[in-house]
C-alpha positions as CSV (number, residue, x, y, z in Angstrom):
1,X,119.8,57.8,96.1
2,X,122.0,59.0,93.6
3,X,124.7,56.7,90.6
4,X,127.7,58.5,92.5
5,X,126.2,57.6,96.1
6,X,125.3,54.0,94.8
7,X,128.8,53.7,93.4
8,X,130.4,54.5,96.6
9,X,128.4,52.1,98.6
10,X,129.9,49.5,95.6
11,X,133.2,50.4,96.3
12,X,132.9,50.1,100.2
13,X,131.6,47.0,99.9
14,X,134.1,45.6,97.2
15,X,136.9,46.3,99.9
16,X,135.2,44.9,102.1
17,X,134.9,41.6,100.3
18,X,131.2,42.0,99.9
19,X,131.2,41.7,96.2
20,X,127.7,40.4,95.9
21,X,126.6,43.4,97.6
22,X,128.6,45.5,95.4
23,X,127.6,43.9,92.2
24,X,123.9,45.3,93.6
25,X,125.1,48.9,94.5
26,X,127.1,48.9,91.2
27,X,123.9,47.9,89.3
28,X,121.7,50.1,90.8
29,X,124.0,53.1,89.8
30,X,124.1,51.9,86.2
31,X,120.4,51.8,86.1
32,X,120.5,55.5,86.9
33,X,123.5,56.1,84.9
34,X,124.0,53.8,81.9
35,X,126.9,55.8,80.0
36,X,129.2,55.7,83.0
37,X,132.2,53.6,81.6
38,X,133.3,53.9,85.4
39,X,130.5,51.8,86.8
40,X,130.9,49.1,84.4
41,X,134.3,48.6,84.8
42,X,134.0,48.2,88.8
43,X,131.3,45.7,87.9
44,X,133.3,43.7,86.1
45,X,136.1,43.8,88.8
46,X,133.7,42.4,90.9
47,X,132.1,39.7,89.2
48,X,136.0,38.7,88.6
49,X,136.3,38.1,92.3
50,X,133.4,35.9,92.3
51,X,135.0,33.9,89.3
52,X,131.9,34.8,87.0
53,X,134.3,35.8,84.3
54,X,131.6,35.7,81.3
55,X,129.9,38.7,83.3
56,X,133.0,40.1,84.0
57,X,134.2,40.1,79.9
58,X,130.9,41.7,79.4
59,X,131.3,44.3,81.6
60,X,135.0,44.8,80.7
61,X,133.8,45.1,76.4
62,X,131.3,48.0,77.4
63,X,133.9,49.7,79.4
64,X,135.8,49.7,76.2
65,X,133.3,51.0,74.3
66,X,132.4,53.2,76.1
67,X,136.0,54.9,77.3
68,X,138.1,53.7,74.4
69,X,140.6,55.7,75.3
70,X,140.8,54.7,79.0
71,X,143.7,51.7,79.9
72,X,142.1,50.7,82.7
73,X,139.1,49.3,80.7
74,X,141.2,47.1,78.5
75,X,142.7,45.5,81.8
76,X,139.8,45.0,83.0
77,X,138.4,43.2,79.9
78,X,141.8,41.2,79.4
79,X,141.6,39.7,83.1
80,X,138.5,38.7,82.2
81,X,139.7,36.6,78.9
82,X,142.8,35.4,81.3
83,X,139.9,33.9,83.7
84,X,138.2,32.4,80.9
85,X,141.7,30.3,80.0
86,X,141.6,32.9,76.6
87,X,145.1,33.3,76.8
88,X,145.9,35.2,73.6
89,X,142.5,37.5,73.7
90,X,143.8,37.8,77.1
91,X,147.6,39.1,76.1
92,X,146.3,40.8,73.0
93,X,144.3,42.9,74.8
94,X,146.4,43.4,77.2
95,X,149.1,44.8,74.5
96,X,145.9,47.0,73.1
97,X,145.7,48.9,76.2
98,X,149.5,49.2,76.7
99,X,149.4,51.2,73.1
100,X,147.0,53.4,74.6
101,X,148.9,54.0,77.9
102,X,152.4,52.7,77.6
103,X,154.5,51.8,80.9
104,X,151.0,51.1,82.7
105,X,152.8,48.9,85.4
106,X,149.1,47.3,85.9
107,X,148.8,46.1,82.4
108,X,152.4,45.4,82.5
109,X,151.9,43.4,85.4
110,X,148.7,41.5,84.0
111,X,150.6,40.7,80.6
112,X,153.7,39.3,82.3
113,X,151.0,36.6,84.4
114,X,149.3,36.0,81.5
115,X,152.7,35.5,79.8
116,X,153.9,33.0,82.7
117,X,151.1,31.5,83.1
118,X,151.0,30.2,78.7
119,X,154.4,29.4,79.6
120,X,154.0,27.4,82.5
121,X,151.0,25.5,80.4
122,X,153.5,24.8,77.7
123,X,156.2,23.5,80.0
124,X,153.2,21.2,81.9
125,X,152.9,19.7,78.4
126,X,156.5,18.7,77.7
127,X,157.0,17.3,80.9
128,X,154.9,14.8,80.7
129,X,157.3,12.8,78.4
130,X,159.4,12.5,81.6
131,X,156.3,10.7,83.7
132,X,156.2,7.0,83.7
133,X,159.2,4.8,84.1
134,X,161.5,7.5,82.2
135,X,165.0,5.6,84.1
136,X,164.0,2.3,81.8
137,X,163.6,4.4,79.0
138,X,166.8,6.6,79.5
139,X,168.8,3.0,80.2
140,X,167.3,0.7,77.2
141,X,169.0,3.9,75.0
142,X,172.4,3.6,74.6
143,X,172.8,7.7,73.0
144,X,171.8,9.0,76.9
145,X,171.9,6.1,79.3
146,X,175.1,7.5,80.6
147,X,173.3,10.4,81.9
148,X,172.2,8.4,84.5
149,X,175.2,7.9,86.2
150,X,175.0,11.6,87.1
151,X,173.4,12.0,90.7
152,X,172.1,15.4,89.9
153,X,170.8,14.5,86.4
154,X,168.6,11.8,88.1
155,X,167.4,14.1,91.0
156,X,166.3,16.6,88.5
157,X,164.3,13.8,86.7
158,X,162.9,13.1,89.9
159,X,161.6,17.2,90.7
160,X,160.6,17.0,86.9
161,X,158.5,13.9,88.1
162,X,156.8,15.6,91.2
163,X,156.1,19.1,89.8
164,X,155.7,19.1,85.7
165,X,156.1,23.1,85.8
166,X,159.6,22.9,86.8
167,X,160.6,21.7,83.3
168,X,160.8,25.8,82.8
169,X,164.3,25.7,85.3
170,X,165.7,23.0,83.4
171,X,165.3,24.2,80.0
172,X,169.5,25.4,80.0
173,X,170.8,22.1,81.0
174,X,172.0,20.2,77.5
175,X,171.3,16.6,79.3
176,X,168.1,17.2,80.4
177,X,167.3,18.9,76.9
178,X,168.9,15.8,74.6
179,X,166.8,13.6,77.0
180,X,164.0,15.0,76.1
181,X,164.8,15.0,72.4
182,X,165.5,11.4,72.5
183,X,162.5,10.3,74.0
184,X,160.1,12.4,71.8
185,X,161.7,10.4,68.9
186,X,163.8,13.7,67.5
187,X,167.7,12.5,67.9
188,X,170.2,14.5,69.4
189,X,168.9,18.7,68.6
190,X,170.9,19.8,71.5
191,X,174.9,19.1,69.8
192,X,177.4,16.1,70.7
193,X,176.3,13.8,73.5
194,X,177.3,10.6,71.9
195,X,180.7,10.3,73.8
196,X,181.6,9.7,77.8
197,X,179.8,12.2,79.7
198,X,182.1,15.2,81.4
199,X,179.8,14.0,84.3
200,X,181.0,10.5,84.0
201,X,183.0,8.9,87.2
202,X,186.8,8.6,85.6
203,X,187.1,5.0,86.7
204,X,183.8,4.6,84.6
205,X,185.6,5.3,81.4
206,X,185.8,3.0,78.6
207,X,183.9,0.3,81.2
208,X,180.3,-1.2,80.4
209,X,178.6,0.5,83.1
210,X,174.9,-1.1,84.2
211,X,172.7,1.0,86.1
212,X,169.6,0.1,88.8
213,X,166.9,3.0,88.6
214,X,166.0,4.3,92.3
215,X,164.7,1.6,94.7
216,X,161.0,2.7,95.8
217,X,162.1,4.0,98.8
218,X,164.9,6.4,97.2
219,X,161.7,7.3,94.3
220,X,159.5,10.4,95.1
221,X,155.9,10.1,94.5
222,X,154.6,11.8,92.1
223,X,152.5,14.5,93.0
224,X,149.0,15.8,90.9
225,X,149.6,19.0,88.3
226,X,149.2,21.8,90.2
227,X,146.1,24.0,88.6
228,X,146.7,27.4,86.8
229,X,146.5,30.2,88.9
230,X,143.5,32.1,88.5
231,X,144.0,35.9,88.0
232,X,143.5,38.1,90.6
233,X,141.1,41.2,90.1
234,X,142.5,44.3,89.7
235,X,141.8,46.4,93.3
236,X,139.3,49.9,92.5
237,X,141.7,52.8,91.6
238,X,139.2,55.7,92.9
239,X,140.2,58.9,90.7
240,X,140.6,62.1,92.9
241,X,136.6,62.8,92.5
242,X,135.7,59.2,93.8
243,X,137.9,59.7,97.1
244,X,136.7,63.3,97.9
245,X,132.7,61.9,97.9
246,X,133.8,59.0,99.7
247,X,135.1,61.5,102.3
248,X,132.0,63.6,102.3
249,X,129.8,60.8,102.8
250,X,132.3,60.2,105.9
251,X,131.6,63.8,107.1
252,X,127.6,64.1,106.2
253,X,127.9,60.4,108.8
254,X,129.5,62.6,110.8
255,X,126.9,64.9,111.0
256,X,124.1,62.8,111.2
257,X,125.8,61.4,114.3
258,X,126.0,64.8,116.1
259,X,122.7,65.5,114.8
260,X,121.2,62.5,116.6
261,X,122.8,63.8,119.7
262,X,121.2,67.0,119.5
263,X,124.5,68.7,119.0
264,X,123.4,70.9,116.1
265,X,126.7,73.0,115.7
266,X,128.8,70.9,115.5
267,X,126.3,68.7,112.7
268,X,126.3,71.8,110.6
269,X,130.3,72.0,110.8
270,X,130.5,68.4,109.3
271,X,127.6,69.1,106.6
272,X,129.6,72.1,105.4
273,X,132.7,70.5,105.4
274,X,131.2,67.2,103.2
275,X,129.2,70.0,100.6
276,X,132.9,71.6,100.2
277,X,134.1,68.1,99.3
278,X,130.6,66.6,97.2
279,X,128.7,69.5,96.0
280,X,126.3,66.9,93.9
281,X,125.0,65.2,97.1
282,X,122.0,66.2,98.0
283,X,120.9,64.3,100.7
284,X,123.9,66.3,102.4
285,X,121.4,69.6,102.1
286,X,118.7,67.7,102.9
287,X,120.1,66.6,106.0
288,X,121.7,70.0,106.9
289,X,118.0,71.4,106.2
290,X,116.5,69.4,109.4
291,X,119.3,70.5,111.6
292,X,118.6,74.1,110.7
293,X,114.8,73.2,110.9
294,X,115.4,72.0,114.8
295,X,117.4,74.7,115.5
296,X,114.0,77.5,114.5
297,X,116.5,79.1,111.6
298,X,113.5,78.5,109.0
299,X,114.8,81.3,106.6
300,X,118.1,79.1,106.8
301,X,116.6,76.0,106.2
302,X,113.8,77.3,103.2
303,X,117.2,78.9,101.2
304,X,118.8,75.3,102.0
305,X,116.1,73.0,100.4
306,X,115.9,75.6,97.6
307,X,119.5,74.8,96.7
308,X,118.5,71.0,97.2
309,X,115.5,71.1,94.7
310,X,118.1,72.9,92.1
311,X,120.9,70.5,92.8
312,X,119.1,67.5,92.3
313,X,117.2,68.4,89.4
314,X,120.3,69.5,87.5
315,X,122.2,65.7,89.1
316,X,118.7,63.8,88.3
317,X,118.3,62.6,92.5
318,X,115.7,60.3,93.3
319,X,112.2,62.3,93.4
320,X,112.1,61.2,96.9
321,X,114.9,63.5,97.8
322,X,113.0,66.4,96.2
323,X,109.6,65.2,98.0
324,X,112.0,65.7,101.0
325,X,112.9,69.2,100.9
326,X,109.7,70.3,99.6
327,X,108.3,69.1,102.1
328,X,110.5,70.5,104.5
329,X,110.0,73.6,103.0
330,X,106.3,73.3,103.8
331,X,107.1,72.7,107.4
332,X,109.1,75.6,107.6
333,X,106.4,78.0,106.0
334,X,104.0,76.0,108.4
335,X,106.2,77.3,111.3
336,X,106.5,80.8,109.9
337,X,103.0,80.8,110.1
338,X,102.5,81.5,106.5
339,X,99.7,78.8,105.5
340,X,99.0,79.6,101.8
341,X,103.5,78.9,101.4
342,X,102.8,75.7,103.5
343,X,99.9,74.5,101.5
344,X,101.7,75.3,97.9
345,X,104.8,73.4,98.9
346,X,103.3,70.4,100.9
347,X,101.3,70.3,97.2
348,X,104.9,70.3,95.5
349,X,106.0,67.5,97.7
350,X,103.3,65.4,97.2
351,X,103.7,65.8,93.6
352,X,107.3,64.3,93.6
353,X,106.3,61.5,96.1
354,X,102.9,61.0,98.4
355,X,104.1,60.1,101.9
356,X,100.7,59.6,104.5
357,X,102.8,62.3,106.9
358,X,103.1,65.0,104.1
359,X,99.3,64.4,103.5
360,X,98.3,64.7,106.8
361,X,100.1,68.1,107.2
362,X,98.5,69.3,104.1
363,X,95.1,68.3,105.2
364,X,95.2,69.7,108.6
365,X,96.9,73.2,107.0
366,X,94.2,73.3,104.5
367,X,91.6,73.1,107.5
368,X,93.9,75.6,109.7
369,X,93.2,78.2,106.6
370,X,89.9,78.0,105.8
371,X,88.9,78.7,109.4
372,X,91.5,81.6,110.0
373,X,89.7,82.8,106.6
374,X,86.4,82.1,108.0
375,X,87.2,83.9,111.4
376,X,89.0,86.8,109.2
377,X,85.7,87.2,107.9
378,X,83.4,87.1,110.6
379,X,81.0,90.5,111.9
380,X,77.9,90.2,113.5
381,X,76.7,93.6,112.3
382,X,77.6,93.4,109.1
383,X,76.0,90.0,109.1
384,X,72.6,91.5,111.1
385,X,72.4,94.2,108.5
386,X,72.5,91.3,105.9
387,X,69.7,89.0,107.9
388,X,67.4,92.2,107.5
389,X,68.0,92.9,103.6
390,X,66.7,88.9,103.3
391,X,63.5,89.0,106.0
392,X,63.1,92.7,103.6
393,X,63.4,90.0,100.3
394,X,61.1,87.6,102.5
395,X,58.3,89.8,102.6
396,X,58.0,90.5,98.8
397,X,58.1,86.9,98.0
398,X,61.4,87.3,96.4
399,X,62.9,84.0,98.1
400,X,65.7,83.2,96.1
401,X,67.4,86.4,96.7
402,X,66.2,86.2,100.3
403,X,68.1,83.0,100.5
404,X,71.9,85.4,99.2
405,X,71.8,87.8,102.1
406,X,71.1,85.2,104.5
407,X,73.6,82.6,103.1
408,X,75.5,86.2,103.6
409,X,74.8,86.5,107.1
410,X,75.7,82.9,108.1
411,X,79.2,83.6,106.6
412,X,79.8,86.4,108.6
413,X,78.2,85.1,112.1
414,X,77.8,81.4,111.9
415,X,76.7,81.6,115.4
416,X,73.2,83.0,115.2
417,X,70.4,80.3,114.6
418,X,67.9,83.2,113.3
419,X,70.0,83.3,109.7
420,X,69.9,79.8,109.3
421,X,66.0,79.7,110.4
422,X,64.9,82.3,107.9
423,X,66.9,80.7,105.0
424,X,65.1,77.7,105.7
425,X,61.6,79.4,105.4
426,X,63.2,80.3,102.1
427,X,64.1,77.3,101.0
428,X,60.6,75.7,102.1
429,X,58.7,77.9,99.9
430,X,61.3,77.0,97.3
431,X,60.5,73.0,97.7
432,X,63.8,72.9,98.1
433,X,63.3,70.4,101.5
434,X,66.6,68.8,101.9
435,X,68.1,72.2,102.8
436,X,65.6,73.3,104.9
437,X,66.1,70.6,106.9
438,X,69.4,70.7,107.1
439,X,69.2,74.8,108.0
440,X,66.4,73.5,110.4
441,X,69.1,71.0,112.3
442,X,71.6,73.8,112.1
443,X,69.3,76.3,113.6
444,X,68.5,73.7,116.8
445,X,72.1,72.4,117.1
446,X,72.9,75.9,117.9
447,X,70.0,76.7,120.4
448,X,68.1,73.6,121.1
449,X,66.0,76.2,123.1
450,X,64.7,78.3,119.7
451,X,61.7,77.3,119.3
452,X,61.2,78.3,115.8
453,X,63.4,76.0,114.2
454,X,61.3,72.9,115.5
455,X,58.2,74.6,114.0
456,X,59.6,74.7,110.1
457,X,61.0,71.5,110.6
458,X,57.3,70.3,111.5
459,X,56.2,72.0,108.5
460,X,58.9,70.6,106.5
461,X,58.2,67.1,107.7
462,X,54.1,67.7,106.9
463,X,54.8,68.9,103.6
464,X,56.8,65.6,103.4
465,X,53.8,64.0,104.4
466,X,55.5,62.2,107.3
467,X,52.6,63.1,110.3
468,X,54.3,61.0,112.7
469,X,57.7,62.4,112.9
470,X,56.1,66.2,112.1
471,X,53.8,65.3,115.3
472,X,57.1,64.0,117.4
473,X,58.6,67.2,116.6
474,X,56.0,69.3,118.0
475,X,55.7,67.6,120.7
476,X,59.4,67.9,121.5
477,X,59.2,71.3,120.9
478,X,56.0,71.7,123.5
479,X,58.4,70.2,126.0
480,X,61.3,72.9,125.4
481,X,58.6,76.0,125.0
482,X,58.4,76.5,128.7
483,X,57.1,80.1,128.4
484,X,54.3,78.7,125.8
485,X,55.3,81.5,123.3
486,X,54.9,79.0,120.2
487,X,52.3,76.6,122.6
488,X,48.9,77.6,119.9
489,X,51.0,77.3,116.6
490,X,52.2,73.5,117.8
491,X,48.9,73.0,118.6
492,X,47.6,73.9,115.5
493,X,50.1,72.1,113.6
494,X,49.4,69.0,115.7
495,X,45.9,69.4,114.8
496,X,46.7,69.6,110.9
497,X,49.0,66.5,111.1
498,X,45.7,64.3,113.0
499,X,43.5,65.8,110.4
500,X,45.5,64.5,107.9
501,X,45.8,61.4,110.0
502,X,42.4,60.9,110.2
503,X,41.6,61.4,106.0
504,X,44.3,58.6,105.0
505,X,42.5,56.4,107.6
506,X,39.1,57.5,107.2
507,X,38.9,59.4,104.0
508,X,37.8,58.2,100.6
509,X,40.1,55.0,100.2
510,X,37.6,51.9,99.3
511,X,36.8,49.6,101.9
512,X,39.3,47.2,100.3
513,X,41.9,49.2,100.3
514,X,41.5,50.1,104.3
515,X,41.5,46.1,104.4
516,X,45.0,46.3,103.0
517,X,46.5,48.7,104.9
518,X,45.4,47.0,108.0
519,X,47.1,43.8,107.0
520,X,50.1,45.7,106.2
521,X,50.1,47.5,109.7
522,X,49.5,43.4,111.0
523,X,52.8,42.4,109.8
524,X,55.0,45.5,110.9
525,X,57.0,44.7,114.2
526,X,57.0,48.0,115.6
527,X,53.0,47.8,115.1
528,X,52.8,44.3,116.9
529,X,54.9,45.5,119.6
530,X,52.6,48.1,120.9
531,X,49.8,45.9,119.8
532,X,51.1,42.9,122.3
533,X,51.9,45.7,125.4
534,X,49.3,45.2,128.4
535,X,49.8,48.6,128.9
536,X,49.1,49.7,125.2
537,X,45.9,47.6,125.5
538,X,44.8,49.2,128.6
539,X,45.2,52.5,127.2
540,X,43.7,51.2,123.7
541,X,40.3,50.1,125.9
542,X,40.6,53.3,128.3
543,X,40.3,55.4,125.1
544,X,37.8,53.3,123.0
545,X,35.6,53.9,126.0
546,X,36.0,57.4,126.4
547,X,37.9,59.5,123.4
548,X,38.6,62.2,125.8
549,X,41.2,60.1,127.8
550,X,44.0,60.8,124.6
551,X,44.6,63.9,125.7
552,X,45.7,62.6,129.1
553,X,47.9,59.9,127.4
554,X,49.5,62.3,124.8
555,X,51.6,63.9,127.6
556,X,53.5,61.0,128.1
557,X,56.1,61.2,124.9
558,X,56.4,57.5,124.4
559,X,52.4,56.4,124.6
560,X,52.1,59.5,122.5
561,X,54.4,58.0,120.1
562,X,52.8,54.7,119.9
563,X,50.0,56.1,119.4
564,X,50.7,58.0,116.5
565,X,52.4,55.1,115.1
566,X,49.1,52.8,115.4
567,X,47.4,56.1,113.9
568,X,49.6,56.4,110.7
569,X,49.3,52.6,110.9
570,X,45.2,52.5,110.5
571,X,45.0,50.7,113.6
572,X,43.5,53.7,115.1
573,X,40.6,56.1,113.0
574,X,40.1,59.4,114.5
575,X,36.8,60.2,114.2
């Protein structure tokens, strides 16, 4: 999100009371916008409602420094001071901002609480000389005792008494004022009270008069100081600006709601209408982009996340944002059936911010493309005339530019085992064996019928010198030769593999070292397992007695197996 859309989450949330929440939102914006004097000084509104008034001071000083010129700053700094008990920071700054913007009826109105508020401290601290039994006083002195024969003078001690900040109404009447004079020790400052009081019965004149303070029940109990009245935050004044985005993130809700509803028009209507108000928002694009995606207007929607990416680079948006309509963008291409657009701006969006469903969409793109490509450049003759320059290449022993044209072929007919047999003939007399084999598998996989591709693999496995598996593959391939085309070259390759059988069992290895292999084959599982199978033993005696009976056995594929394992094994010499 944006500082502007963070601030205006803040300011919701401040009227709504949330200030902790705001205090977040406000924060958050300042992180992506440190120089806006704006955002501090609705900070420091906040923490004020939450009584954190160090915060708030801070807050309130960097408004100030950074909008000197800006009232609103200083008020918020002097409500801070006022919060803190700093009453003369408090109306001195107060003043400062007042020079700046005179008649300011919010600094006005913060200076005259401050100004209260001093004098009501002042009035609590003088009244306290009127606490206590005050009547005694007042009677043991003979200057003011006759002020006490005045009903209203006593009742006024008494509100004095129960609330020390009414001292302030008082402050006009002479009697009240002498009194207090005389009982801080200071004489009579008011002017004449020495003779009969104007307030004084006229029967009392001249006459000793005694006076009884109030009986308990006619005293008032005194009641605790009240505590000073904490100053209320000053409410957000949202400039022109701040209201207008506040309404466009009304609308772009708007629109998201008839979005939701599948009511695309009308969603569209209430993006406009919020762009016309916020034209820095660019989640409002973003969002108008996926109604104009739904609706198939993918021109529309491309020209719409354009404006987005430019927006928010120029207003600094989260890359998320961007991701966002790049990768819409992609999505659109996608649907526009324009792959290598799709592909370049799915790579864009990833780049801003990898999201598993932009990556997927890429990855299954990229595939899409490189078999249209593949299909694009498919043609059997073209790849038949290529087979024939290789099997041409073949026959002069030129191998490795055999291998081109048939690598040539397989591009442009995948489909044909022949290309990938012949390049793995090539690639046999080349030693290179791990790609024979593989062209060998490709070449079955595609017709487990051609023959051909068994027999190089055969070879490939006897050049390996792994007889056993070169032996299973013939014989798998005898199975599949039903017309017996390839029938005498298995054979003879079977042949070559028990030759070769027979000389690492029979051939010039010491006696020794056939003792040694033999002990090895003892201890190999698979070994003991044919070994320990009445059925293997039959067959084992059947044949020791007459040789001939192997080829009987060798038809079944899994005696014939075992018994080329115990041959590879030693267990069994041909002889």
């Amino acid at each position: 999100m944006s500082a502007e859309e963070f601030k205006a989450l803040g300011n919701k949330a401040f009227a709504a009371g949330d200030h902790a929440t705001a205090i977040k939102h406000f924060s958050d914006a300042i992180a992506l916008d440190p120089n806006n004097h704006v955002l501090y000084s609705n900070r420091s509104a906040s923490y004020a409602s939450i009584k954190d008034y160090a915060k708030a001071l801070e807050d309130g000083t960097k408004t100030v420094e950074l909008k000197p010129d800006w009232a609103k700053g200083y008020g918020r700094k002097a409500a801070a001071y006022h919060g803190l008990g700093d009453s003369d920071n408090a109306i001195k700054t107060y003043e400062e901002g007042l020079k700046i913007e005179p008649g300011n009826k919010t600094l006005e109105s913060g200076l005259r609480q401050v100004e209260e508020s001093y004098a009501a401290q002042a009035s609590s601290g003088l009244s306290s000389i009127f606490q206590g039994d005050v009547f005694s006083k007042i009677q043991a002195n003979p200057k003011i005792s006759h002020f006490l024969h005045n009903e209203g003078f006593r009742q006024k001690i008494i509100a004095i008494q129960q609330d020390p900040n009414s001292l302030s109404k008082y402050m006009d009447d002479p009697q009240i004022m002498n009194t207090m004079m005389y009982l801080m020790g200071m004489g009579d400052m008011m002017g004449g009270s020495g003779g009969p009081s104007p307030f004084m019965p006229p029967s009392a004149a001249g006459q000793a008069q005694s006076y009884e303070p109030p009986t308990p029940q006619q005293a008032q109990p005194k009641s605790e100081p009240k505590p000073e009245p904490t100053p209320e935050p000053e409410p957000m004044e949202l400039s022109e600006e701040d209201i207008k985005k506040q309404e466009a993130i009304k609308e772009k809700d708007l629109g998201n709601a008839e979005y939701k509803k599948k009511n695309f028009d009308q969603a569209i209507a209430h993006y406009e209408k919020a762009w016309e108000l916020d034209n820095t928002n660019v989640t409002i694009l973003t969002n108008k982009s996926a109604v104009l995606f739904e609706m198939g207007k993918y021109d529309e929607c491309i020209a719409t996340c354009e404006n987005a990416v430019d927006v928010g680079r120029e207003h600094r948006a989260d890359y998320k944002i961007i991701a966002k309509a790049f990768g819409r963008m992609g999505s659109s291409y996608l649907k526009k059936d324009d792959l290598a657009l799709a592909i370049k701006f799915f790579q864009k969006s990833l780049a801003e911010h990898r999201t598993p469903d932009i990556l997927a969409k890429l990855k299954d793109t990229e595939k899409a493309k490189a078999i249209r490509e593949k299909e694009a450049y498919r043609d059997p003759k073209i790849a038949d005339a290529e087979r024939e320059k290789g099997n041409e290449l073949f026959k002069k022993s030129n191998f490795a530019e055999a291998v081109k044209h048939y690598s040539e072929a397989i591009k442009r007919n995948d489909q044909d085992p022949r290309s990938f047999s012949n390049r793995a003939a090539c690639y046999t007399k080349l030693m290179a064996l791990n790609e024979a084999l593989k062209d060998c598998e490709a070449c079955i996989a595609l017709d487990p019928t051609f023959i051909k591709g068994y027999v190089r693999k055969a070879a490939i496995e006897f050049i390996k010198k792994d007889y056993t598996k070169c032996l299973e593959i013939c014989e798998d391939a005898k199975t599949k030769d039903v017309e017996k085309k390839h029938h005498a070259e298995l054979d003879q390759q079977i042949y070559k593999c028990y030759q070769a059988l027979n000389e690492t069992t029979t051939g010039p290895a010491t006696e020794a070292e056939r003792e040694e292999a033999l002990k090895r084959a003892a201890t190999d599982p698979e070994v003991q397992r044919i070994m320990n199978d009445p059925v293997m033993q039959q067959i084992l005696q059947q044949m020791q007695q007459n040789p001939a009976a192997i080829q009987e056995h060798m038809r079944n594929p899994v005696i014939a197996a075992n018994i080329r394992k115990l041959i590879a094994s030693g267990i069994i010499r041909m002889g």
